[in-house]
Each structure stands twice: as C-alpha cells, then as structure tokens.
N, C-alpha and C positions, 0 to 999 in steps of 0.2 A: 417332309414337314414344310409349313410356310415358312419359308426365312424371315429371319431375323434380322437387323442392321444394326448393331452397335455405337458409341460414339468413339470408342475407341480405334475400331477399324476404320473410320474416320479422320479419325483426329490425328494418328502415328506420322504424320509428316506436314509440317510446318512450309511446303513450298506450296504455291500457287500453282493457280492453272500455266502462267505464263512463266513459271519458270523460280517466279520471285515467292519473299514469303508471303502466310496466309495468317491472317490473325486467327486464333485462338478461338474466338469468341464466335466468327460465322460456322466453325466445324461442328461447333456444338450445338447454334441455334438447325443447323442443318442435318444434322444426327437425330434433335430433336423434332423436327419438321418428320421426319421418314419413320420416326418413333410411333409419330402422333398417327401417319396415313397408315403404316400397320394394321396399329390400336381399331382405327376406324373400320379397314379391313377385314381383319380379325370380327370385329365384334358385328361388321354385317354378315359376313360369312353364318357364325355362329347362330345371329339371333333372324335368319331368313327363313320365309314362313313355305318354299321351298325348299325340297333335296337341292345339299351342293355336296360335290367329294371331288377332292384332289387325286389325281392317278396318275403314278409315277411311268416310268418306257415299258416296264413289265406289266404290265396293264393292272397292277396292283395298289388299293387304295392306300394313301397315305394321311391324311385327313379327311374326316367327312363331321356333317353339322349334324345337332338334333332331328332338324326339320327330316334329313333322310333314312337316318335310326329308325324313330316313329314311323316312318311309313311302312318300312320292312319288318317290322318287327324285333329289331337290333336295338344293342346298346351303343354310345360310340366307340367303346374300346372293339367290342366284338365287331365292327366294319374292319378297324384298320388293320391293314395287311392283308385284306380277302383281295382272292383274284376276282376280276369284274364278270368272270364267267360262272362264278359261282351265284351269282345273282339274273344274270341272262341269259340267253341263248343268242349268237350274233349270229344272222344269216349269211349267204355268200356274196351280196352286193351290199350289207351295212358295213360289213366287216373290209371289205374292199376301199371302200370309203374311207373308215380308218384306219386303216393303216399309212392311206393317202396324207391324213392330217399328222396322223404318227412322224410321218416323213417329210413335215413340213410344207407337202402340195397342197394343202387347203388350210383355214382356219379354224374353219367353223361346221359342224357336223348336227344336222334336225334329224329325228325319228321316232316311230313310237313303237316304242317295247313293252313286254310285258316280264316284269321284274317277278322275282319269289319271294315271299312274307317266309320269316322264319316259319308261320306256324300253317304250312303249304301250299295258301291258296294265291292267286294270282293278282298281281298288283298294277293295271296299266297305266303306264306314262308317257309324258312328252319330253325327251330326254336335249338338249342342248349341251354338244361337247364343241368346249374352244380348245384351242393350242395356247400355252405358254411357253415362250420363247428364250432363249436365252439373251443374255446384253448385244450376242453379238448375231443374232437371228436362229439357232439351233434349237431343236424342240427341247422343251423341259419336261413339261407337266401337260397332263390336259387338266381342265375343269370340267366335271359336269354340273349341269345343272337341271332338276329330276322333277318334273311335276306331274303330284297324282291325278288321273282323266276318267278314274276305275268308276267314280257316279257318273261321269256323264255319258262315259260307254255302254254303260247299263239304263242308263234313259235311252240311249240310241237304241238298243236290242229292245227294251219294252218296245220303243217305237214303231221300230219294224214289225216285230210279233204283233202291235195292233191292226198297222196299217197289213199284215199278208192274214189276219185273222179273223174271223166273226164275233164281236166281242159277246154276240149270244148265247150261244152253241160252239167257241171256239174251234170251229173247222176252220180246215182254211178260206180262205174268200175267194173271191173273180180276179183280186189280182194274183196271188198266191197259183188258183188254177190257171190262168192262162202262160202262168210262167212254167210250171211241170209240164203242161198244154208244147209249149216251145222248145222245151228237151225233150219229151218224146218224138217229136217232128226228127229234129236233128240228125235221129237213128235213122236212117231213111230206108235202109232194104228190111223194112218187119211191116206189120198190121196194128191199126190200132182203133179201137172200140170207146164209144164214149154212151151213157143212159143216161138222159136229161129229163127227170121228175120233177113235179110239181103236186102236193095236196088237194085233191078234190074239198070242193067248199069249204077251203080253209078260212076266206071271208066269213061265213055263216057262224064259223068256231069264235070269232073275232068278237062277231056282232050279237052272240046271242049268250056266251057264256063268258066275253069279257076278254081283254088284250091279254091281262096274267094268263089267261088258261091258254091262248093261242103260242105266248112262248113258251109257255110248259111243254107244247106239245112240240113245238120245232126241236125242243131240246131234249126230248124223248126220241123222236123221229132220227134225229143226229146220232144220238147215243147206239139206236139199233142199225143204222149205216157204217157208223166205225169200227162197233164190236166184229159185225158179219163182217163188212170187207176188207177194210183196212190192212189185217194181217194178211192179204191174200198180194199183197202189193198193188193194190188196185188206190187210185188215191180218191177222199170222198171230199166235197166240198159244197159248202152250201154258196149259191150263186146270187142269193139277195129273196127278201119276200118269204116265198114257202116254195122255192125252186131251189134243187140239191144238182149235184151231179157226181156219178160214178165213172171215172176216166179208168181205162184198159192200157197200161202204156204200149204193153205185148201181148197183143191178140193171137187166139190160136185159131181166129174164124167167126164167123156166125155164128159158129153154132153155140159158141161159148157166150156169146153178149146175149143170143134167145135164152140160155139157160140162166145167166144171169137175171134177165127183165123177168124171167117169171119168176124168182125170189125173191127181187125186189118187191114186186106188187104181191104176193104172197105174203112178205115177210112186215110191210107198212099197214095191212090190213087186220092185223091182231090189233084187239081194243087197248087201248092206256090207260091206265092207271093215274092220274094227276091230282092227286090227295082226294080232296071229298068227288071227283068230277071223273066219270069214265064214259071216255072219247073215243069215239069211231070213225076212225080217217081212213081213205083210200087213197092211193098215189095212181097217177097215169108216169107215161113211160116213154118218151122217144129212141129209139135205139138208131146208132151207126155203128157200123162197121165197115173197116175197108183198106188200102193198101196205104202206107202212107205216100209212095213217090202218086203226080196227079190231084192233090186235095193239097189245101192248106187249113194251119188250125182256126180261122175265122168261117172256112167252107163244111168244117166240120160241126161247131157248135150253132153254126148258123142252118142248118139242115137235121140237127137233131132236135132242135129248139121249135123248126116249122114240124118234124114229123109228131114232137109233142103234141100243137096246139092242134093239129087234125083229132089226135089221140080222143082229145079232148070233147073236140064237137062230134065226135064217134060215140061216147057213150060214159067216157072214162074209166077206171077202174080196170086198166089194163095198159098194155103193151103193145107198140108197134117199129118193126123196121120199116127204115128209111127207104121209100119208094118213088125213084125220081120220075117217073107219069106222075102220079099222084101230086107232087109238089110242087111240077111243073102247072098243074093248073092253078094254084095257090097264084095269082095274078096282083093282089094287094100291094104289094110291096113295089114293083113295077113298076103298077100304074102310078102309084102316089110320084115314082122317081118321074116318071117320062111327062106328067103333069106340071110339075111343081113350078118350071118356070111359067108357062103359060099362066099359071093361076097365081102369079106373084103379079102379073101383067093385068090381070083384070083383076085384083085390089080383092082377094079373097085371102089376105093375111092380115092380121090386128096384131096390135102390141099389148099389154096389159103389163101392170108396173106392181112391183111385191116392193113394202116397204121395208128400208132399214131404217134402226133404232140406236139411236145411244144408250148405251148401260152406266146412264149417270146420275146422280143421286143417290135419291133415297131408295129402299126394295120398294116396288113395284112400281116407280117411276118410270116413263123413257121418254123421248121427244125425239119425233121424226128428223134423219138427219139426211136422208135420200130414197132413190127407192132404184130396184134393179128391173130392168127392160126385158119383157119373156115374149117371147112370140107364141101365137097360136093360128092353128090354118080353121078357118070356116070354111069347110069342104062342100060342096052341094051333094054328092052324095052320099060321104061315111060320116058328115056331120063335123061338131067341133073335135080338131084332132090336137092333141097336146105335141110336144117338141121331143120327149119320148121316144114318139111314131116316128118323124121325118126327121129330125136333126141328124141321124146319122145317114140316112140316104141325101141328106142335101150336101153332106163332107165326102162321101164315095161319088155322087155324080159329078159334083164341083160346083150344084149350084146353093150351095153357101156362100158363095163370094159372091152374087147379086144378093142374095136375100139376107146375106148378112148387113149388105150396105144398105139396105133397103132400112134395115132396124134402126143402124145408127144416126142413119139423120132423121127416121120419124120420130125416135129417141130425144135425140138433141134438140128438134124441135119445139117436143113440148116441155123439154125443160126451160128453151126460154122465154116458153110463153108463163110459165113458173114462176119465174125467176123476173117478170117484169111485173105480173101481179103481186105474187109474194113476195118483194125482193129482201124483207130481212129474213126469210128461209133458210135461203142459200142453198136449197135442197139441190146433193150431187145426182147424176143420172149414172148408174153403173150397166156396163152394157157388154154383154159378153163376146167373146173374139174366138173362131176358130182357130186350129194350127195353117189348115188349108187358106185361110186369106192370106197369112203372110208369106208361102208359096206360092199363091195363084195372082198374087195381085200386088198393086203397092198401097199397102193398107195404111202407110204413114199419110202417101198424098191425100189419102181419103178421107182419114180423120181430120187430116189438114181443112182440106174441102169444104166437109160438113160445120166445120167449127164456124171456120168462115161465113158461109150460107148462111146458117144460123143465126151465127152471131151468139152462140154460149162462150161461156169463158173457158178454157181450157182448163180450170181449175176445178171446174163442174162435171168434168167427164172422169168416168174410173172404165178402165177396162179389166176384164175378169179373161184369164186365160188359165185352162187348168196346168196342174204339175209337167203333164208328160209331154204340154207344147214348150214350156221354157225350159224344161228341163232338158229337151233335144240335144240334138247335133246345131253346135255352134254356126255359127254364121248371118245368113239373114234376117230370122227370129230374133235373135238376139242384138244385131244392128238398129234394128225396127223397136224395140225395146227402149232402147237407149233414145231414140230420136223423138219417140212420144214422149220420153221424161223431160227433154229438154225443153219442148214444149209446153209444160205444166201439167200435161194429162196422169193418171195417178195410174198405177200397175197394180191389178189384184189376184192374186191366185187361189183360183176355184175349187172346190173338195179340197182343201190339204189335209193330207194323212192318208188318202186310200192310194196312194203309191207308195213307192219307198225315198221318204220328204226328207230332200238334201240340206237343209237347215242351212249350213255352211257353203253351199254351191249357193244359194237362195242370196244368201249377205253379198255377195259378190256382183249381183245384178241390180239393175235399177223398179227394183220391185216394191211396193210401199204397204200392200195390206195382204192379210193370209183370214181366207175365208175357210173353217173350221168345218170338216163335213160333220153331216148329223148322226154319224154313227158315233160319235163320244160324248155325245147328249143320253145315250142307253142308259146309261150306268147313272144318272141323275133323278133318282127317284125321292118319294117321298117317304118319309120315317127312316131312312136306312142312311147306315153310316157314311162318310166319305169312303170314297171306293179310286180304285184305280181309276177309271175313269174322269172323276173329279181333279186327281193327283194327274194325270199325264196333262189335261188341259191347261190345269194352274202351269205345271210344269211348259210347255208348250208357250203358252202368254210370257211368261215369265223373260224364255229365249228370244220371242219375236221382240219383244220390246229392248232388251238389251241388242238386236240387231236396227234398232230405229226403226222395226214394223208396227202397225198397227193390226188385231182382229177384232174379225167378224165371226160369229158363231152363226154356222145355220141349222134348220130345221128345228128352231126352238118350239114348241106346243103345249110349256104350261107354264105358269106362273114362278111355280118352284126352280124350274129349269132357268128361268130369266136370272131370278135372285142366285143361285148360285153362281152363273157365268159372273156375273156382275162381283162377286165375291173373289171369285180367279182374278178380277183385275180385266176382265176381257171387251174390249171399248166398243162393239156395239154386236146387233145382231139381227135375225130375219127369222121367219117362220109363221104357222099359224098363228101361233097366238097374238101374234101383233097386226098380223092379215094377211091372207090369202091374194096373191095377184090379184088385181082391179085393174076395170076402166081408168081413162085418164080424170075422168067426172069422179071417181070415187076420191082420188087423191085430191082431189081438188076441193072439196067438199072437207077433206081432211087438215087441206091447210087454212080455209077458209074458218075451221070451228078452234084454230090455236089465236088466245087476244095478241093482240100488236098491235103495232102501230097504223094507221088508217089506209088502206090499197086505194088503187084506183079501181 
C-alpha cells in the first residue's frame, strides 16, 4: 500500500536534529505538511486520467487507480494482488530489463505491451515503470504508469491496409506487390512466373458507358482473379488503371504460366453482369517465366510489362511469353535514355506549372496560393512526352541531376519574375527533388545557387520529395534536409500514404507539408455517406497538424471533393478541378485577373 506518515511517529521524541530539543509545534506543522503531500499524491494517483499501479518485489499489484480498472475491464479491488503476468506476457529482453530495474540497475523502464481486458480482447499500451526506492537507496516499489494507444494502433493498421491496398477492388497494390515481389526473390534456388494484364478498351467502357460502370467492372474483373487464383497461393494484385497482375512465387515451369495465361484470357472474357449494363471485356497477357538467380524483380515486371504492350499492338485478346529477340527491338526506351541529355542541350524541355489552392473560406472558395513545376519533353519525333515516360529513365541513367537542375532555376526563375509583378501574391514555386540528386550531387549548393541567381526568397521555394527518398537510410539525405530548412526552403512529401507513412519517423525530420495522394480522394463521392476514406483523411490532417505539418491534398476533380477536404480541416490542394498544368502565360493571366493593389 502507499504509506502513510503519521504525526505521531513524528512527534515521539522531543530532541532535535542537533542533539537539543524540538518544539512541539514544528513536528506537527511537519506531520502535517507530509499529511497534506500524501493527500495530494493520493488523490493525483487516483484521479489520473492514465493507468497507474503500484507493484510490490513479487511483481504483484498493490494499488492501482480507476483510470487502469477501466481500461482492463476490472474493478479496483479485483487488480489488487494480481500477479502483473496475469495481465501480460513479458518477452526475454523486456523482462531482462526488469528485473534490471527490480535490482536497482536502472530507474526507469519504456515499452509497449499488449495488456488483457477481462472480457479477452486485447488492450495496447505504452507502459512507463519507474523504481521506488527505499530512504536508504534499495528498491521498493515500482510504479507503472499504463496508457491506452489501442485507437491509435488501429488507425496505424487501417493505414497500412490503405497504403498496401486498392481502396477499389481491395487487392493488394504496387506497393503490397513489389514487397511479396522481394520475398519471393529471396528464395533464390526456385522459378518464378509473373502474367501482367491489362483490359482491352477499357477507355471505351469509361467513355461511353460512364466512370461507375468502369469501376463496376475492375471490381468484377478483381473478384474473378481472387476467387480463381488466390487459393492457388498465387498472389493477384491490381497494379493501377485496368492493369492486374498474377505473381507465381514457385513456378513449376513454362509450362504452368502458358496454362495459366490461357485461363486468364479465357476466364476475363465471359461477359459481366453490372446491374442494368452487360460488358464485354477482353484482357491481353504478358507472361515471364524464368530462374530466379540472373534476373531481378524490377527485370522481371519490367519485361513482362514490355511483352504486354507488344501483346497489345498484336492484336489483343490473348497471351504472350516473353521473347527477348522480340523486345530487344522494342528501342523506345533506349533511345529516349541515350537522347535525353543532348535534348535538354538544345532546349526541347518546357516546364508547365499546376496550381495549388487554399481550402479557405467559405465551400467553394480558394485563392491561388502557388503552383507546383512539372516538366514535359517536346520530342521531335514521339511528340509531347509526359514525365510518366522519362522520369524514371532520367533517375536509372542519372540524368536527373542535370535536368532536374535545369527545372529548378527555370522554376525559380519565373517565380521571380512573379513575385516582382505580383508581389502581394507571394505565390510559392513547389518544385520536386529526386532521391538521385541528393546522391549524385550537392543538391544543397544548388539550391543555394539558384536562389541566389535568381534572387527568389527562400521562403518561396517548397521542395517535394516522396516517402521512400526521406524515408531512406540516414545520412546525406537527411543532412541535406536539414541544411535546406535552415535556409528557409519548406520540405514537402509527395504521394503520402502509398508507402507504408511513418508519421512518427516523419515528426522527427525537418519536413513542413504532406502532400495527400489521390487515391483517398476515391471514397469522396456524391450523395453517399462519409466512408473510410473521408475518416482516415480527417484522421490523417488531424496528426499532421498536431505534428506542426501542413496538407495538401492532390488529384482533387470535383467540386464535392474540394468541399469535403476543406471540411477535414485540410489547408490546401491541387488537381483538375482548379487546373490542369499551364504555360507560365496561363498562371499569369491568373494572377493578373485576382483585384489588388496596382502592379507595375
């Protein structure tokens, strides 16, 4: 139990400290002083909106408060005297620990356990044990102190189930599959088969019978891939658009992925049913197979993916193995790499600028508050090529680190030509960063540089870096980080949620805004209730703000979807609806038609 102090066990002797006597009168004001800090004790104990319990050297409780009765399901007579194993399981290194504290080698013990509700189900917390000591340093007591994390750990799992999921057709996603994709690898002495489909004019289904009927049918199309193969251990996953994929993790051969791809296209060819609407979809079919040691999983999806799109300009409505003659002449991709610098050098790249918006006011309000820097190639011969096509061949060649610097000071540039015409604006330039600059280069001196040159304010620049660049292996990234913040430049991370988005590793970095990808915009339709989707974003805003983040929601494209962001609390956003990438003349005409004060 808490001790007690009496004033009598006080008071029984009338000699002082020094030997002489003690008045009367301080024994008792001091009796009652230790009366009063009890009382205080006592009743924070009690009334803390936290578990706390006392646990005596037998690891058994001796008092415990309301706050941790309620959470377990208990009364507080029913705590006292339970062993603490009757409520936990302690591993071999928590327990090690304390016993460490038990024995007076530490104070203070952090973990998180998962406690038992009387009524069985599972209760996680973040448990804090200290040591109480004796007058003369010997262990007493411990305290813990128990708080319930059981909501926020199940926001965490919703999280993750979003971010490895298709919130459409809940398969798994590209990232979900590339990570099964990286454990089958691992096995390295087996075979392993992957059939990467795509719906034939599934466009056409889009545009002619309407978006609803289109995800009717992906989610028809999903349902006949999981039922067939799923149980077969084969894992199915939709890869974005109206592209699936059927991974083999243990191939028996060829001959097993051929007999596969022809039930695939076999089986996506029966018509659908989608209430008043019956749909006649065909799938085409890239097929690999092959040994795993020799290949890697980017060599695989990257080779089933080109034997699709041949599939395709073959005829469709069928199946093809991967035939490396055949895809060796496939030259596209190549050529755009072994071009690219030359053609940054004669000035056949443009920038075009998508605006962002504040979600302020009243519904249907916003006011342009920057806009973000997208590159596009004017090709002479495959025409305009979007960032799609080459952004990932310019981070495997390495020329991203020219032609990313290239963006950032024509970027910068015309934001201060911006910023000198409009200058109550203030409009920021957000301008994205590969992982590859800040290993191929010193991307600080550069932004340095350009700021300079320029002459923009550091305060007008954001950089966008997605998840899996800050989220890396520490070191230079993360240096580099830090040294742009110091400088006033703002940190933004790109798609958050299609990885698995470390929230709490996130607080720890010098990161300032979370750019919302546009798959939690699905769930935001019209006439239909709030939905998970609505609930994880509110929920989502909610965190970044209490981490002193700002967001940005993207791929916004209706009205509705505005009004409800702006409901979550969520401080701005981008998308069609408020405009598609533009010339620098478009944005400028944009800010030319907002009243203010008189430009030059």
């Amino acid at each position: 139990m808490i001790t007690t102090v009496r004033s009598g066990d006080i008071g029984g002797s009338d000699d002082g400290g020094d030997g002489g006597p003690r008045p009367v009168g301080d024994a008792v004001r001091l009796a009652e002083a230790l009366h009063a800090s009890e009382s205080r004790f006592r009743a924070a104990f009690t009334d803390a909106g936290i578990g706390m319990a006392l646990v005596d050297a037998e690891d058994r409780i001796i008092e415990a408060n309301p706050a941790l009765a309620a959470m377990l399901g208990h009364t507080v007579p029913e705590l006292m005297r339970l062993h603490i194993h009757e409520l936990l399981d302690v591993e071999d290194d928590p327990r090690r620990a304390y016993l460490e504290l038990l024995h007076g080698d530490r104070d203070r013990l952090r973990l998180e356990k998962r406690l038992k509700h009387q009524r069985g189900h599972a209760v996680w917390t973040n448990i804090t044990i200290s040591l109480i000591r004796h007058a003369d340093g010997r262990p007493q007591y411990t305290l813990a102190m128990v708080e319930d994390v059981s909501e926020a750990r199940r926001l965490g799992d919703r999280l993750h189930y979003q971010a490895m999921h298709d919130p459409l057709t809940r398969l798994p996603n590209r990232s979900l599959f590339f990570d099964r994709l990286a454990g089958a690898f691992a096995e390295a002495d087996q075979r392993i088969g992957l059939c990467y489909l795509d719906l034939d004019g599934f466009a056409a289904v889009n545009d002619t019978l309407g978006h609803h009927v289109g995800d009717d049918l992906l989610v028809a199309v999903a349902e006949r891939l999981e039922q067939r193969f799923a149980g077969r251990g084969h894992l199915v996953a939709r890869m974005g658009g109206d592209e699936f994929a059927v991974l083999v993790p243990r191939s028996a051969g060829p001959d097993e992925l051929k007999a596969l791809a022809t039930e695939l296209v076999e089986l996506l060819a029966v018509p659908y049913d989608l209430g008043a609407q019956r749909v006649v979809a065909t799938a085409s079919v890239g097929v690999v197979e092959r040994p795993v040691p020799g290949t890697t999983p980017v060599e695989l999806v990257r080779d089933a993916d080109a034997t699709l799109s041949w599939v395709k300009s073959d005829g469709r409505a069928h199946w093809a193995l991967y035939d490396p003659e055949r895809i060796a002449h496939r030259t596209t991709r190549q050529m755009l790499a072994t071009t690219m610098l030359p053609a940054l050098e004669r000035g056949e790249f443009v920038v075009e600028y998508q605006p962002l918006v504040e979600l302020r006011g009243e519904p249907g309000q916003s006011s342009l508050r920057g806009v973000e820097a997208l590159v596009r190639w004017q090709h002479p011969e495959f025409g305009r090529i979007g960032p799609d096509r080459f952004i990932g061949i310019a981070e495997e060649t390495g020329a991203i680190v020219p032609l990313g610097r290239w963006v950032l000071e024509t970027a910068c540039a015309q934001a201060r030509t911006w910023l000198e015409d409009f200058p109550e604006a203030e409009l920021f330039m957000s301008v994205n960063l590969a992982a590859r600059q800040f290993w191929d280069s010193d991307v600080v001196a550069d932004v340095a540089d350009v700021l300079s040159r320029t002459r923009l304010p550091s305060r007008l620049l954001q950089l966008e870096l997605t998840e899996s660049a800050v989220l890396g292996p520490a070191g230079r990234p993360l240096e580099a980080l830090h040294a742009l913040e110091a400088m006033g430049v703002r940190i933004a991370i790109d798609d958050f949620g299609t990885g698995y988005s470390n929230l709490a590793y996130l607080s720890r970095l010098p990161v300032h805004v979370l750019k919302l990808d546009g798959g939690f915009l699905e769930g935001f339709q019209e006439g239909t209730p709030a939905g998970a989707d609505e609930q994880i974003v509110s929920a989502l805003v909610r965190l970044a703000h209490a981490l002193g983040l700002t967001v940005t929601a993207e791929g916004v494209e209706t009205q509705l979807q505005a009004d409800l962001l702006r409901a979550t609390g969520c401080d701005s956003a981008q998308g069609w609806h408020f405009g598609r990438a533009m010339a620098a003349e478009a944005i400028t005409e944009l800010l030319a038609a907002v009243p203010g004060p008189s430009r030059r």
